[in-house]
Each structure stands twice: as structure tokens, then as C-alpha cells.
VEXTILUM-738074 format. One record per residue (C-alpha): residue in one letter; chain; y, z, x. Coordinates in steps of 0.02 Angstrom, whole numbers, plus 50000, padded with zeros to 5 digits. Layout:
REM residues N
@rest:A kette:A y:Y z:Z x:X
...
END
This chain:
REM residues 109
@rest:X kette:A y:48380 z:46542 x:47087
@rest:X kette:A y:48519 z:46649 x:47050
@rest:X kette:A y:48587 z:46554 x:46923
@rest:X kette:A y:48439 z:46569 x:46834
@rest:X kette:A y:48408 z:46741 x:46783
@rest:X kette:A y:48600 z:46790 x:46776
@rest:X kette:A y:48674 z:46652 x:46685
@rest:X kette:A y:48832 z:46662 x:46784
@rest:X kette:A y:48857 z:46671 x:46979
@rest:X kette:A y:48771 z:46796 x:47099
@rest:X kette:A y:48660 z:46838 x:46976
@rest:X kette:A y:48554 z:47006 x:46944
@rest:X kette:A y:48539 z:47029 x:47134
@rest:X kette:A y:48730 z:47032 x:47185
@rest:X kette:A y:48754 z:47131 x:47052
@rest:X kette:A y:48614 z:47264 x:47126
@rest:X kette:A y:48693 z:47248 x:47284
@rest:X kette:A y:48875 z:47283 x:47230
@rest:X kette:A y:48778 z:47452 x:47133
@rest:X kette:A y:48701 z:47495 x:47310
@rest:X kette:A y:48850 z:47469 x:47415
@rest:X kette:A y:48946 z:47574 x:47283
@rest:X kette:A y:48799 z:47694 x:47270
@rest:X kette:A y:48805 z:47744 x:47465
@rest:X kette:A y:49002 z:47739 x:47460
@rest:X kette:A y:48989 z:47878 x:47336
@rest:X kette:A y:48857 z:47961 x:47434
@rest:X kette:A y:48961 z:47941 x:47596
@rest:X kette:A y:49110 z:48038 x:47513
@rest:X kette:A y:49000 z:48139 x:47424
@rest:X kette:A y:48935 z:48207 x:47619
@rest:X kette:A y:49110 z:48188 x:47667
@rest:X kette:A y:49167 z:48314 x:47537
@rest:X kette:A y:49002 z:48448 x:47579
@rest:X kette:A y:49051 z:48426 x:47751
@rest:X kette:A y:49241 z:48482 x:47732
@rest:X kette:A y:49168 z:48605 x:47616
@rest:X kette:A y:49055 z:48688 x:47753
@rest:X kette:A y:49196 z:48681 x:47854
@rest:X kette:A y:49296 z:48793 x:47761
@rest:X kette:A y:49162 z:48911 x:47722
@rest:X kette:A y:49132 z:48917 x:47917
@rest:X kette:A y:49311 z:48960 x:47936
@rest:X kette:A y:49328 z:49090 x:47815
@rest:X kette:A y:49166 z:49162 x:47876
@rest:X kette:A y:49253 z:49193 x:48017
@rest:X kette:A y:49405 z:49258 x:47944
@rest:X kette:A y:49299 z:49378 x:47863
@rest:X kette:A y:49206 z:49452 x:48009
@rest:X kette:A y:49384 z:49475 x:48093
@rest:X kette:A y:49454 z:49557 x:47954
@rest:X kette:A y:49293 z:49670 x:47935
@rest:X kette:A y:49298 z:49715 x:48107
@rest:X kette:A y:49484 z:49747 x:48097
@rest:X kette:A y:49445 z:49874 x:47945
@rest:X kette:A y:49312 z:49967 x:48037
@rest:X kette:A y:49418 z:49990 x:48188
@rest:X kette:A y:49545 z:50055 x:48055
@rest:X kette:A y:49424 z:50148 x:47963
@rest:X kette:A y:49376 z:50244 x:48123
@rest:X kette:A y:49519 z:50292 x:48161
@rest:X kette:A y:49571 z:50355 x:48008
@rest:X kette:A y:49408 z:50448 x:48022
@rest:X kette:A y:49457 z:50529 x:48163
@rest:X kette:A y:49635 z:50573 x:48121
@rest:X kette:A y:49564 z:50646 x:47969
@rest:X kette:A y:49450 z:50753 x:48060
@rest:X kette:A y:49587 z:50818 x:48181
@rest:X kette:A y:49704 z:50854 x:48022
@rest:X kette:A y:49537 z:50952 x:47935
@rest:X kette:A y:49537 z:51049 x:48083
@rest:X kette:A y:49704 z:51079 x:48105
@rest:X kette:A y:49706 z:51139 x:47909
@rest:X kette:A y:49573 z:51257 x:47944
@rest:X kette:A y:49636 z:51339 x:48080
@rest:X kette:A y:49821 z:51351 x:47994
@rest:X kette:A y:49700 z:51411 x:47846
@rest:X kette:A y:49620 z:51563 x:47952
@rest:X kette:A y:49794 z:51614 x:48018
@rest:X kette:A y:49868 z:51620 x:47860
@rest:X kette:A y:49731 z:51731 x:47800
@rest:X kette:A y:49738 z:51839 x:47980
@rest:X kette:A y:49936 z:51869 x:47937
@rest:X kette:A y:49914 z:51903 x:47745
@rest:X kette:A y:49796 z:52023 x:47820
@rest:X kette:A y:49919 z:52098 x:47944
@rest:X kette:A y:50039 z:52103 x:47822
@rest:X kette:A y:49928 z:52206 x:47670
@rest:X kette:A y:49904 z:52346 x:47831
@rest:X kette:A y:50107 z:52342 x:47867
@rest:X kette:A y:50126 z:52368 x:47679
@rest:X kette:A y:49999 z:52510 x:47672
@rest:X kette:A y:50073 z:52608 x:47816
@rest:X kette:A y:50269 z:52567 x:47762
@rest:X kette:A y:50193 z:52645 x:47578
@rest:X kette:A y:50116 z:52785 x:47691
@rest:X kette:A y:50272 z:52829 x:47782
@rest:X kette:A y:50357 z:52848 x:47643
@rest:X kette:A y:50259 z:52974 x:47549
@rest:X kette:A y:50280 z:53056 x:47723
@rest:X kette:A y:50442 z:53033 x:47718
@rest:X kette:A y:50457 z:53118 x:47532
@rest:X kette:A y:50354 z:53267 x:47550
@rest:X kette:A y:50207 z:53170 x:47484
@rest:X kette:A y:50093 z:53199 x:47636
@rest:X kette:A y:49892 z:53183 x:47590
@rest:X kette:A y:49814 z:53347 x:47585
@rest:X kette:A y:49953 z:53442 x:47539
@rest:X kette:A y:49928 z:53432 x:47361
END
């Protein structure tokens, strides 16, 4: 019956089957190849999530050192301005002394 339609042996049907066969080979790697695929999406999902984590740990901490460091600055900040302070009055009184000093005494004009 073969013989018939193909004109050579096996015919149109082995030749259908041979397609199949290599049809679902193909498919077989073809899910193979998603699968691996997945696989190494999985992993580098998980990769990712450590190294996220890893870089919000980091990033608080930062955080917090920065926030000591701002403090710090401001406080160095006000102290600076206290001793500038301090040191304007010093200046005044040395300038006053002097005067004194030379005769210069306010009110005696």
C-alpha cells in the first residue's frame, strides 16, 4: 500500500513519521533549552535580591554615618561661630585697652 502512493519504499507515511519524530525532537530541545533558560533567570533572580539586600544594608548605613557626620558638622559649625564670637569681644576690649592705654579714654574728649 505503501508502494503505491510513494513510488519508492515507506512511502508518504514513513516519511510523516520521520517529520513527527523529528518534530517532537525539536520540541524536546526546544523545552530543554526554556527550561535551562528559567533556570538561569531563577538564579540570577536570586542573585539579585542578595545583592539588593546587600545595598540596602549598605545604604543604611551610610545613612546613618551620614547623619552622625551632619551632626557632628553642625555642632563644629556652632562652635566655630561661638569662638569667632569670643574672639570679635577679645578684639574689642584689646582695641579698648589701648585707647586706655593712650590717653584715649571715652568721655574725655
Amino acid at each position: 500500500a505503501d508502494n503505491q502512493k510513494g513510488g519508492r519504499g515507506g512511502g508518504p507515511n514513513s516519511k510523516r513519521a520521520r517529520r513527527m519524530l523529528s518534530n517532537r525532537e525539536s520540541a524536546r530541545r526546544s523545552r530543554k533549552r526554556k527550561q535551562e533558560h528559567l533556570g538561569k533567570l531563577e538564579e540570577e533572580i536570586q542573585q539579585l535580591k542578595r545583592d539588593k539586600q546587600q545595598l540596602q544594608e549598605s545604604n543604611q548605613m551610610l545613612s546613618q554615618q551620614y547623619n552622625s557626620v551632619s551632626d557632628h558638622n553642625k555642632r563644629l559649625c556652632e562652635e566655630n561661630e561661638r569662638i569667632k564670637d569670643e574672639l570679635r569681644f577679645l578684639r574689642t576690649e584689646i582695641q579698648g585697652q589701648r585707647r586706655c592705654g593712650r590717653g584715649e579714654e571715652v568721655g574725655n574728649e
